[in-house]
Each structure stands twice: as structure tokens, then as C-alpha cells.
PDB file of N, CA, C and O in Angstrom:
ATOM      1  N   UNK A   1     220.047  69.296  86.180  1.00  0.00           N
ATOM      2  CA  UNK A   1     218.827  69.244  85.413  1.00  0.00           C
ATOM      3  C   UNK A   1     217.777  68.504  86.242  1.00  0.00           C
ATOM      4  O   UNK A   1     218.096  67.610  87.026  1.00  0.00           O
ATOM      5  N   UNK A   2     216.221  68.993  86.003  1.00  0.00           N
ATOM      6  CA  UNK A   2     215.686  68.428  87.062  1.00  0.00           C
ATOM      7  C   UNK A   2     214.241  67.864  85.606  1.00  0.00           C
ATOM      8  O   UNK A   2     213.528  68.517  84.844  1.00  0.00           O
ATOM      9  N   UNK A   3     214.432  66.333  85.874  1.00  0.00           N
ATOM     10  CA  UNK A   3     212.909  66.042  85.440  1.00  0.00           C
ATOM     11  C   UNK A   3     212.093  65.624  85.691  1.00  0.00           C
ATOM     12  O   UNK A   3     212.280  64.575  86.307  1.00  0.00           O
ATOM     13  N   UNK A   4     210.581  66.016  85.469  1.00  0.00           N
ATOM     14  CA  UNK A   4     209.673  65.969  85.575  1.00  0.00           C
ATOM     15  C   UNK A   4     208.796  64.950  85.633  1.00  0.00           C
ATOM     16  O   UNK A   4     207.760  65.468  85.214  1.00  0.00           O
ATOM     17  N   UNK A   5     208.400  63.075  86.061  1.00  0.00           N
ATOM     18  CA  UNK A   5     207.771  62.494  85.683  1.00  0.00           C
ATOM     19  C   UNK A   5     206.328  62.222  86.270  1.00  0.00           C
ATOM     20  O   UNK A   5     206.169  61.704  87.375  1.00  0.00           O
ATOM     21  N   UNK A   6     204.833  62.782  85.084  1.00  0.00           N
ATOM     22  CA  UNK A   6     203.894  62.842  85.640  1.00  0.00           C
ATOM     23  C   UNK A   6     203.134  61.491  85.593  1.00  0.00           C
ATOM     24  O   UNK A   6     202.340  61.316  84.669  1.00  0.00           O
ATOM     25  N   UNK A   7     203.321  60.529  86.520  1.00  0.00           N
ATOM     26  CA  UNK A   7     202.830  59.196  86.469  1.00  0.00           C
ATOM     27  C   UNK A   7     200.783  59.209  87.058  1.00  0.00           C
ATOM     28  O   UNK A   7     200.047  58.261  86.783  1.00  0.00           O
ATOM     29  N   UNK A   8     200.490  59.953  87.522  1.00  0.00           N
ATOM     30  CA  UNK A   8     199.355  60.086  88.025  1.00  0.00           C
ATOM     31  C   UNK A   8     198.327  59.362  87.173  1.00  0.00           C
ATOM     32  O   UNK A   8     198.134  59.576  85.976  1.00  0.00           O
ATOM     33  N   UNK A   9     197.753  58.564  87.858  1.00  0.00           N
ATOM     34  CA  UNK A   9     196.948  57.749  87.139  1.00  0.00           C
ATOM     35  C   UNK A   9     197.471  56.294  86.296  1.00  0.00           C
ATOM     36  O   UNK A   9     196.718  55.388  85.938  1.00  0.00           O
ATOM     37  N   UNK A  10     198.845  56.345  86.111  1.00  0.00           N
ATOM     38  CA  UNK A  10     199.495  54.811  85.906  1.00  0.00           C
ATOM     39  C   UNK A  10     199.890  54.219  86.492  1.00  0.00           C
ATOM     40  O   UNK A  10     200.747  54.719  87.221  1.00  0.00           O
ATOM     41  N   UNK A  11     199.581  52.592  86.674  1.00  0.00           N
ATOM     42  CA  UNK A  11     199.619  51.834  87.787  1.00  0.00           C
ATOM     43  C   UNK A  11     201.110  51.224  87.458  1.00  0.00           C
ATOM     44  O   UNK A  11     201.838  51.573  86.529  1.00  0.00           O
ATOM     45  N   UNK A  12     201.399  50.162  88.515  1.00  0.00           N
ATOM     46  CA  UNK A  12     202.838  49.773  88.328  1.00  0.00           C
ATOM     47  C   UNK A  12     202.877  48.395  87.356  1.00  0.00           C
ATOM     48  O   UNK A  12     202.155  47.409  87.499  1.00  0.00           O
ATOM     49  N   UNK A  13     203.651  48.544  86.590  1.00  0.00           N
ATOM     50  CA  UNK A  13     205.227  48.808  86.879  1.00  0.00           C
ATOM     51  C   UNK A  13     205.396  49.773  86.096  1.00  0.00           C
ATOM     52  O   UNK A  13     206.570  50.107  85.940  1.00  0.00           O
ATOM     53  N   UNK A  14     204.332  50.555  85.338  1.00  0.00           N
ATOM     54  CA  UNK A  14     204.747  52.049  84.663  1.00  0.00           C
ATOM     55  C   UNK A  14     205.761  53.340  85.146  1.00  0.00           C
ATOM     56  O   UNK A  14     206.679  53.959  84.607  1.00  0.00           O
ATOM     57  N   UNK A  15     204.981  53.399  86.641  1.00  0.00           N
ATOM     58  CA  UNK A  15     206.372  54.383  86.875  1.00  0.00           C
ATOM     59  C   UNK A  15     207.814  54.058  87.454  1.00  0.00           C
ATOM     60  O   UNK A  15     208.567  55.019  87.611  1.00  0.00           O
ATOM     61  N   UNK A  16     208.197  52.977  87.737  1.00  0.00           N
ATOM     62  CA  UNK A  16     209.320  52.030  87.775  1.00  0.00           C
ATOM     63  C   UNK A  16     210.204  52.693  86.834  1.00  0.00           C
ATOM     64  O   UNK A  16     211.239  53.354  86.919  1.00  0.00           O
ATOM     65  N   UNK A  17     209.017  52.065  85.400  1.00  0.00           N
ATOM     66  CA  UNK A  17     210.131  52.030  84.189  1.00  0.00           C
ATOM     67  C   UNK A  17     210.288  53.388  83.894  1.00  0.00           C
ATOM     68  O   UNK A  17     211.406  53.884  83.756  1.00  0.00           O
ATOM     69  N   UNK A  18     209.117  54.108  83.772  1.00  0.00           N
ATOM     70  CA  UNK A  18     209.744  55.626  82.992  1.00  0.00           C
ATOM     71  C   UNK A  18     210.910  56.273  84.293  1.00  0.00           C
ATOM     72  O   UNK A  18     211.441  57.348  84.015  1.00  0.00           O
ATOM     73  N   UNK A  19     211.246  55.679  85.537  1.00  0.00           N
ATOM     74  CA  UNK A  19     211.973  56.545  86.637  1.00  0.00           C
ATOM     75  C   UNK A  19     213.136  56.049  85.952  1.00  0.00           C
ATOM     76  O   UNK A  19     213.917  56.925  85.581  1.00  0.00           O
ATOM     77  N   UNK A  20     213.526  54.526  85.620  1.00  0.00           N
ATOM     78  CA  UNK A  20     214.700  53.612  85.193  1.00  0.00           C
ATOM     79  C   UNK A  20     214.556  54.573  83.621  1.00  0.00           C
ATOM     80  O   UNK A  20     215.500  55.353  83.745  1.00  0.00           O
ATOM     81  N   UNK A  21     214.199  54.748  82.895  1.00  0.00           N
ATOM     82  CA  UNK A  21     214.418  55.785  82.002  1.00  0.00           C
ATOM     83  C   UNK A  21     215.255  56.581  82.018  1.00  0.00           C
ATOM     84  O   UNK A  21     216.364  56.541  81.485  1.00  0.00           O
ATOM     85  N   UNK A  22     214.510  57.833  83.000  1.00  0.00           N
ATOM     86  CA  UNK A  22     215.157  58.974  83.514  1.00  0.00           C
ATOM     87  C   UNK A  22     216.496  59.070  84.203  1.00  0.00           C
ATOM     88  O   UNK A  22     217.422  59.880  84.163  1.00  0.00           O
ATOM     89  N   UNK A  23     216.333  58.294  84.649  1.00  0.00           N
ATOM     90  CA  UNK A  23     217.907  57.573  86.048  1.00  0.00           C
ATOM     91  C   UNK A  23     218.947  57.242  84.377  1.00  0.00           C
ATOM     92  O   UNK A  23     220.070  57.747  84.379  1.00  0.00           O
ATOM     93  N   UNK A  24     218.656  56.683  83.480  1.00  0.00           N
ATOM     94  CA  UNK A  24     219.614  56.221  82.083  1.00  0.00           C
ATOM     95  C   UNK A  24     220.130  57.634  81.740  1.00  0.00           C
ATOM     96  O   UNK A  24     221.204  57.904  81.201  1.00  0.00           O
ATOM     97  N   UNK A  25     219.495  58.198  82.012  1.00  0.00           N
ATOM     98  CA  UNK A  25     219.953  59.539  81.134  1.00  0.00           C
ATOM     99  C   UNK A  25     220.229  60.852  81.908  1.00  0.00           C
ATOM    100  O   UNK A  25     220.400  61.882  81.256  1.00  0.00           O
ATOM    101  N   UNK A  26     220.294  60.881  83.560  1.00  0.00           N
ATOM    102  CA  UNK A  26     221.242  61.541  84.440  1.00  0.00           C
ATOM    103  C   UNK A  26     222.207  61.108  84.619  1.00  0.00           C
ATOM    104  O   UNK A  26     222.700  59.993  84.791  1.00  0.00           O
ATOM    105  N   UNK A  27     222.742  62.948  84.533  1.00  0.00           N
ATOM    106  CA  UNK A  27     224.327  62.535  85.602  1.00  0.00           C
ATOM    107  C   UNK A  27     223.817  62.863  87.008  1.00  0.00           C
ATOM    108  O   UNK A  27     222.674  62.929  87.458  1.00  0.00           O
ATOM    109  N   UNK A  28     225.195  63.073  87.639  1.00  0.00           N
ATOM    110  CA  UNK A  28     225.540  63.272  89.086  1.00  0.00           C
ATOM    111  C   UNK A  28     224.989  64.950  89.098  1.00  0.00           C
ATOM    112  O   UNK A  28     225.347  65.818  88.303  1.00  0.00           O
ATOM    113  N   UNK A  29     224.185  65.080  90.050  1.00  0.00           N
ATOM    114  CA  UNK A  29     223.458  66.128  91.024  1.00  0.00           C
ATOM    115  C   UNK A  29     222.048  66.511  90.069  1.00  0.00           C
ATOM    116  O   UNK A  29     221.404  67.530  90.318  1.00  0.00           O
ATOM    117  N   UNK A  30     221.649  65.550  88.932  1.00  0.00           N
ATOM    118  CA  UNK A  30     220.817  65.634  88.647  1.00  0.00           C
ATOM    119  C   UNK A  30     219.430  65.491  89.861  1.00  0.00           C
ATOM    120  O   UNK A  30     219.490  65.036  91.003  1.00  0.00           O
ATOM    121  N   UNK A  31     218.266  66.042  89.147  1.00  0.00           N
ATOM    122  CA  UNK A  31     217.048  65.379  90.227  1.00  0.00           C
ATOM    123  C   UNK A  31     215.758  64.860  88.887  1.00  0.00           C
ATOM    124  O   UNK A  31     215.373  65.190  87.766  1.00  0.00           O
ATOM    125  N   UNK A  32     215.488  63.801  90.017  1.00  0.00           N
ATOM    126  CA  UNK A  32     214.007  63.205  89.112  1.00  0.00           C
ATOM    127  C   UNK A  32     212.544  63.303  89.769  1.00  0.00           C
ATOM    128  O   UNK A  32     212.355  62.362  90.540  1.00  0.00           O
ATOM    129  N   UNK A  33     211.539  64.122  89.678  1.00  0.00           N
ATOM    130  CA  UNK A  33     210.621  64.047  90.394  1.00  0.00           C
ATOM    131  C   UNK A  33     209.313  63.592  90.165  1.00  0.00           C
ATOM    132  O   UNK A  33     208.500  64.374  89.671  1.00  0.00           O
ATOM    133  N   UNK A  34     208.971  62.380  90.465  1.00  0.00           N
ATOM    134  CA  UNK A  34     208.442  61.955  89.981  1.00  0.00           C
ATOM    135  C   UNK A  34     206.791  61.904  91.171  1.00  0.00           C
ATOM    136  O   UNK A  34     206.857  61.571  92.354  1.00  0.00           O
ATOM    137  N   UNK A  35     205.504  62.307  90.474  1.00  0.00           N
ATOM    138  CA  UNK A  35     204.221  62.888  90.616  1.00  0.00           C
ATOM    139  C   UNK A  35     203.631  61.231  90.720  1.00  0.00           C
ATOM    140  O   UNK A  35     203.991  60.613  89.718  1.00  0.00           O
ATOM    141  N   UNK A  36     202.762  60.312  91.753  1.00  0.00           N
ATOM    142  CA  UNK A  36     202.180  59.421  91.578  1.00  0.00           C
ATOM    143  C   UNK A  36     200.818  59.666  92.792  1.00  0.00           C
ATOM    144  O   UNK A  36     200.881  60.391  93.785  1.00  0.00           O
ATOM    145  N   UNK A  37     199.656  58.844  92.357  1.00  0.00           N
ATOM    146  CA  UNK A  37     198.694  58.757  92.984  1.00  0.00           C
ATOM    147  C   UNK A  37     197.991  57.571  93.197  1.00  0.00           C
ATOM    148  O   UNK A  37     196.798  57.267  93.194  1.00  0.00           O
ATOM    149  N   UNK A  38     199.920  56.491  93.535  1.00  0.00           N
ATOM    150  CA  UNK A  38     199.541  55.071  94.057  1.00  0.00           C
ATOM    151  C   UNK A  38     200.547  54.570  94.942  1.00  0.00           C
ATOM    152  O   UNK A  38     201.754  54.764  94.803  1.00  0.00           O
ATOM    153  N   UNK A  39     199.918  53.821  95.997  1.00  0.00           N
ATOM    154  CA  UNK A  39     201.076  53.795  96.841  1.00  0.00           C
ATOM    155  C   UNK A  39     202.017  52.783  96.679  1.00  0.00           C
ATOM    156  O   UNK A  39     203.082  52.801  97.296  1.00  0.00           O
ATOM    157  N   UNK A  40     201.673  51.797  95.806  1.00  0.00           N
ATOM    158  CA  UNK A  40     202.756  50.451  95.810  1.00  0.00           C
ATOM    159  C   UNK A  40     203.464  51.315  94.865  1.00  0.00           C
ATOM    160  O   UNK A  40     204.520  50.702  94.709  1.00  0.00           O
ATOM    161  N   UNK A  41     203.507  52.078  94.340  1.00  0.00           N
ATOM    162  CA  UNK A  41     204.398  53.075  93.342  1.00  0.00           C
ATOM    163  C   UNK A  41     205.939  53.570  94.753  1.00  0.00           C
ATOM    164  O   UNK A  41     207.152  53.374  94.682  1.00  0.00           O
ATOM    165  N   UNK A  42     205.115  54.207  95.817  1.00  0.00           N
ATOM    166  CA  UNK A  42     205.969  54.378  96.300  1.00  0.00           C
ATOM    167  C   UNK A  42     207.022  53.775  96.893  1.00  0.00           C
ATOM    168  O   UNK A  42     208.216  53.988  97.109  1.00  0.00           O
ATOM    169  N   UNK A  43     206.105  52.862  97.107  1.00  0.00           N
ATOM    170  CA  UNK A  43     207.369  51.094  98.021  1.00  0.00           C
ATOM    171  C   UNK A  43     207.529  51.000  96.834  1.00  0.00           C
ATOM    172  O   UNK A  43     207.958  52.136  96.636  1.00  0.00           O
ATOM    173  N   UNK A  44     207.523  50.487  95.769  1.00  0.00           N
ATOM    174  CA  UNK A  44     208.359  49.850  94.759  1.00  0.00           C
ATOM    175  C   UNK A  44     209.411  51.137  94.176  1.00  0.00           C
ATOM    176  O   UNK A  44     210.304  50.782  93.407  1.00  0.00           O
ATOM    177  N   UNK A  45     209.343  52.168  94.426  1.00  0.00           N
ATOM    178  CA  UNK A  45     210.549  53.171  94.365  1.00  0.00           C
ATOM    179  C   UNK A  45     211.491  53.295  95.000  1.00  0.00           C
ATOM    180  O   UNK A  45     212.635  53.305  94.546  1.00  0.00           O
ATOM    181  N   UNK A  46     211.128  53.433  96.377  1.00  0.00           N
ATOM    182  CA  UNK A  46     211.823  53.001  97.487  1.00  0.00           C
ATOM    183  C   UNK A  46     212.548  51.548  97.696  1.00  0.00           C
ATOM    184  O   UNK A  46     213.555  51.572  98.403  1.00  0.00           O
ATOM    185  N   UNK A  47     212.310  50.804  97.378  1.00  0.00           N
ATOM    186  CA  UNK A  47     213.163  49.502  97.447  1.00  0.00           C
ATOM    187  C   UNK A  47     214.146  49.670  96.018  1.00  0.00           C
ATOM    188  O   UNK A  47     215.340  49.371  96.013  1.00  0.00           O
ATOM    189  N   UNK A  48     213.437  50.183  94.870  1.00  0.00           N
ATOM    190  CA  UNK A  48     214.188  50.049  93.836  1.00  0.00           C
ATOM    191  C   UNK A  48     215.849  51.033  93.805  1.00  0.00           C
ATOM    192  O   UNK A  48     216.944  50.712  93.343  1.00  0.00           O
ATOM    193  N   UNK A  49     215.453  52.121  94.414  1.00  0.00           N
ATOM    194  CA  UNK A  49     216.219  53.033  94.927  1.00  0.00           C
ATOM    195  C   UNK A  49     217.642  52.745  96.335  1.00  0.00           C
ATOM    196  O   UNK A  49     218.722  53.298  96.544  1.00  0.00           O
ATOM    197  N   UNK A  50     216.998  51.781  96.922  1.00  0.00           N
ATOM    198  CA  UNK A  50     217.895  51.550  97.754  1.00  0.00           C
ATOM    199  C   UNK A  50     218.358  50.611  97.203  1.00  0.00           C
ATOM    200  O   UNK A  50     219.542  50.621  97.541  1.00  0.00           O
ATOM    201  N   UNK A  51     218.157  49.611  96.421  1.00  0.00           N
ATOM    202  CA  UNK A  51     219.082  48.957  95.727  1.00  0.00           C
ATOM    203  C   UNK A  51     219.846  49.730  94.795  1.00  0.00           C
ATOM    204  O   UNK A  51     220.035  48.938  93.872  1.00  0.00           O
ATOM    205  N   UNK A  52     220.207  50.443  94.598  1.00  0.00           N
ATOM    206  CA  UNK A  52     220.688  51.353  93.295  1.00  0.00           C
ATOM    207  C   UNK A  52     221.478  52.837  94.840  1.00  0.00           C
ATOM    208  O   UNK A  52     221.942  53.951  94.595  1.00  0.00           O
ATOM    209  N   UNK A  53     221.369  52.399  95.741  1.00  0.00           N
ATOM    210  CA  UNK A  53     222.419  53.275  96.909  1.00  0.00           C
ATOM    211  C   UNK A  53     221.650  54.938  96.395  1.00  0.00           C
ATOM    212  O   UNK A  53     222.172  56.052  96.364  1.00  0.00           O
ATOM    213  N   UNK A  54     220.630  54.620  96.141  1.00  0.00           N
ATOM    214  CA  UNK A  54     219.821  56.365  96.129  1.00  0.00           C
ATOM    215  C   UNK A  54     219.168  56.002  97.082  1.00  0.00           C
ATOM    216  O   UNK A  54     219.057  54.832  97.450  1.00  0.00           O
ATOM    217  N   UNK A  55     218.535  57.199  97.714  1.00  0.00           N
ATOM    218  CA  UNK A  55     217.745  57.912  98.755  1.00  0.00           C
ATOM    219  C   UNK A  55     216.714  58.833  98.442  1.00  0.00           C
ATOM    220  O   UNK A  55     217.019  59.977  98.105  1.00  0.00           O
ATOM    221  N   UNK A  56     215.246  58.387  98.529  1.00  0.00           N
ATOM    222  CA  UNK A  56     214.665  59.069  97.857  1.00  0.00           C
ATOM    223  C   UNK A  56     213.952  60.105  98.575  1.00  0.00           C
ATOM    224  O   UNK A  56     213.222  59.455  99.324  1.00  0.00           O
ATOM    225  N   UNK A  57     213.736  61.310  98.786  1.00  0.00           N
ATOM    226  CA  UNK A  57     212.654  62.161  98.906  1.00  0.00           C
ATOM    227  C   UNK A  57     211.171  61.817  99.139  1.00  0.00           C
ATOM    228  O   UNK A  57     210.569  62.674  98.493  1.00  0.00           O
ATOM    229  N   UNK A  58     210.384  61.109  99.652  1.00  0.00           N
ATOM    230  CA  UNK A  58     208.635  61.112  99.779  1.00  0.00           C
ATOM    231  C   UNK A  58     207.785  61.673 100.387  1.00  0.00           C
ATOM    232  O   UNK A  58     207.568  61.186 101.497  1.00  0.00           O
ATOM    233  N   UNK A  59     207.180  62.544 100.101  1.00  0.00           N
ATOM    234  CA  UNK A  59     206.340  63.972 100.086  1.00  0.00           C
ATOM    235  C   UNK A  59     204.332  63.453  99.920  1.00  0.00           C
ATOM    236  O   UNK A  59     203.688  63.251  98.891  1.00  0.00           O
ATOM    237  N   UNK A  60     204.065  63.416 100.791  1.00  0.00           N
ATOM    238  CA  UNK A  60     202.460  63.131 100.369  1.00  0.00           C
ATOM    239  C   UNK A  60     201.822  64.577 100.417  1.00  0.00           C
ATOM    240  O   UNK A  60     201.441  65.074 101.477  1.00  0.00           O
ATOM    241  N   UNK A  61     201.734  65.201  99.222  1.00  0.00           N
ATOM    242  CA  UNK A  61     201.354  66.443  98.718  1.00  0.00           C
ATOM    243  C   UNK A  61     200.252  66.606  98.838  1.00  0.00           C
ATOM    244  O   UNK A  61     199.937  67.600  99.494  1.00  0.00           O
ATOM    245  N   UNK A  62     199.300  65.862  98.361  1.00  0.00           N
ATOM    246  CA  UNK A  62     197.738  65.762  98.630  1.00  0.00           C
ATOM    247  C   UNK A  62     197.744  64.354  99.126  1.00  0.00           C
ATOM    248  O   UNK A  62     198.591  63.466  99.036  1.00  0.00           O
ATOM    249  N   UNK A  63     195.963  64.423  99.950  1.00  0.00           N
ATOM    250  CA  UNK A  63     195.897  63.187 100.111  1.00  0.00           C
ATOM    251  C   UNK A  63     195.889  62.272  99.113  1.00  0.00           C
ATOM    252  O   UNK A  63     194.937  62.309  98.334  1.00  0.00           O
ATOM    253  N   UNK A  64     196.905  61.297  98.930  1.00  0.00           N
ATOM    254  CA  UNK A  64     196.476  60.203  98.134  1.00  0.00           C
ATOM    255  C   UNK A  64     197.564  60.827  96.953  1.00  0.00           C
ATOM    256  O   UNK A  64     197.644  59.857  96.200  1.00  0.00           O
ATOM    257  N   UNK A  65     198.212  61.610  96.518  1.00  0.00           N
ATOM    258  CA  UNK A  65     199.317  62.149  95.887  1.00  0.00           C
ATOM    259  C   UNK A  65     200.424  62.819  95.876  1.00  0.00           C
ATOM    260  O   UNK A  65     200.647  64.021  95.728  1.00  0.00           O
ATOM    261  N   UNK A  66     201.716  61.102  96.203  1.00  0.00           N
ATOM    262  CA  UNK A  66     203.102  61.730  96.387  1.00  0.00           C
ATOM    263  C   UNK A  66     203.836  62.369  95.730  1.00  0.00           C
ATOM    264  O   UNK A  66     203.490  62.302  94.551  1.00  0.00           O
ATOM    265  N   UNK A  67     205.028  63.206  95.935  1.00  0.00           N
ATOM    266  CA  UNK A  67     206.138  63.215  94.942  1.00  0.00           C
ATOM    267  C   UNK A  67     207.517  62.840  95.474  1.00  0.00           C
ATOM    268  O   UNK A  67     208.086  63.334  96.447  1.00  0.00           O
ATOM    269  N   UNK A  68     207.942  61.898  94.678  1.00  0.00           N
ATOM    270  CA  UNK A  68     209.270  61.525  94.888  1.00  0.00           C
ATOM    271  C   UNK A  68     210.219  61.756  94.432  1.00  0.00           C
ATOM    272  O   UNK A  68     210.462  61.495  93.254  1.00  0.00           O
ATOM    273  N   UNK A  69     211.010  62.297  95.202  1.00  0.00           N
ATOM    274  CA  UNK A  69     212.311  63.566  94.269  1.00  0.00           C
ATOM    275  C   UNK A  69     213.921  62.121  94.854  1.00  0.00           C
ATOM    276  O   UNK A  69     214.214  61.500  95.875  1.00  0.00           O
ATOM    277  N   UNK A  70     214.384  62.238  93.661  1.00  0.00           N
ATOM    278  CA  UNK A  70     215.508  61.359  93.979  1.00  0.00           C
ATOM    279  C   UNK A  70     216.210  62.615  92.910  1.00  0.00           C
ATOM    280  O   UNK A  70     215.936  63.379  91.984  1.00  0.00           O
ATOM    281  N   UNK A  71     217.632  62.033  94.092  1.00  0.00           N
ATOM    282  CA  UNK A  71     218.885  63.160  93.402  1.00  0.00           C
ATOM    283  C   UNK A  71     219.628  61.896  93.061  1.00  0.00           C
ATOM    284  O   UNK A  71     219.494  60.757  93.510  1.00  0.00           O
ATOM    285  N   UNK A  72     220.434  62.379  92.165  1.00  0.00           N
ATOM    286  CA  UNK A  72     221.620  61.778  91.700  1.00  0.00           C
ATOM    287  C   UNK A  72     222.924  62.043  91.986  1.00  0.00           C
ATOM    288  O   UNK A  72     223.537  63.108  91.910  1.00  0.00           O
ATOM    289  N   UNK A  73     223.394  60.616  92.431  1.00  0.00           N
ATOM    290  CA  UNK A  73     224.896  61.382  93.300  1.00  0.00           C
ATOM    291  C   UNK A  73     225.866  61.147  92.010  1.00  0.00           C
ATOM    292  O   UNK A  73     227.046  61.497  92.054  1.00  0.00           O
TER     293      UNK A  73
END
């Protein structure tokens, strides 16, 4: 199952929490992709993620708007 989180335009620690949401309620080979258009969004995913032994996906799609696809092992 793959979901969708459109954070664009919410600053942190908003998309943190709705990712820690999403991550509650996958299993294994799930994906979460999550849409932001801030960058401490992305370092604070990335650290949050490697503490938690995920590996995330970071994609700068437009200027100034990533997406970060984390799978679930």
C-alpha cells in the first residue's frame, strides 16, 4: 500500500508527525510518500529515518519541492 502525505505548505514538526502516523499504520513493503516544500522537513526526515534503520528516497521535483518516498522493510 502506498500513502500519500501532502505536507506542502506545513512547517515542522507537522510533517514529522503525520510521517510517524503513517509509519504506525504500515506493514513491511509498504511505501510513504511524502510531498514537502521545506527543507528542514527534509533533514529532519532523514535523521528521523535513520534512526528508525529506514532509508529514505529524496527527489527535488521542483525547485524548492521534494518528495520523500520511504519503504517499509
Amino acid at each position: 500500500m502506498e500513502y500519500l502525505i501532502d505536507a506542502l505548505g506545513d512547517f515542522c514538526p507537522i510533517p514529522n508527525l503525520k510521517v510517524q502516523k503513517a509509519l504506525s499504520q504500515t506493514k513491511a513493503g509498504d511505501r510513504i510518500v511524502l510531498l514537502t516544500d521545506h527543507s528542514c522537513t527534509v533533514t529532519t526526515i532523514k535523521e528521523e529515518m535513520r534512526r528508525r534503520r529506514l532509508v529514505p528516497k529524496v527527489e527535488e521535483v521542483e525547485n524548492g519541492i521534494w518528495r520523500i518516498t520511504i519503504t517499509v522493510g
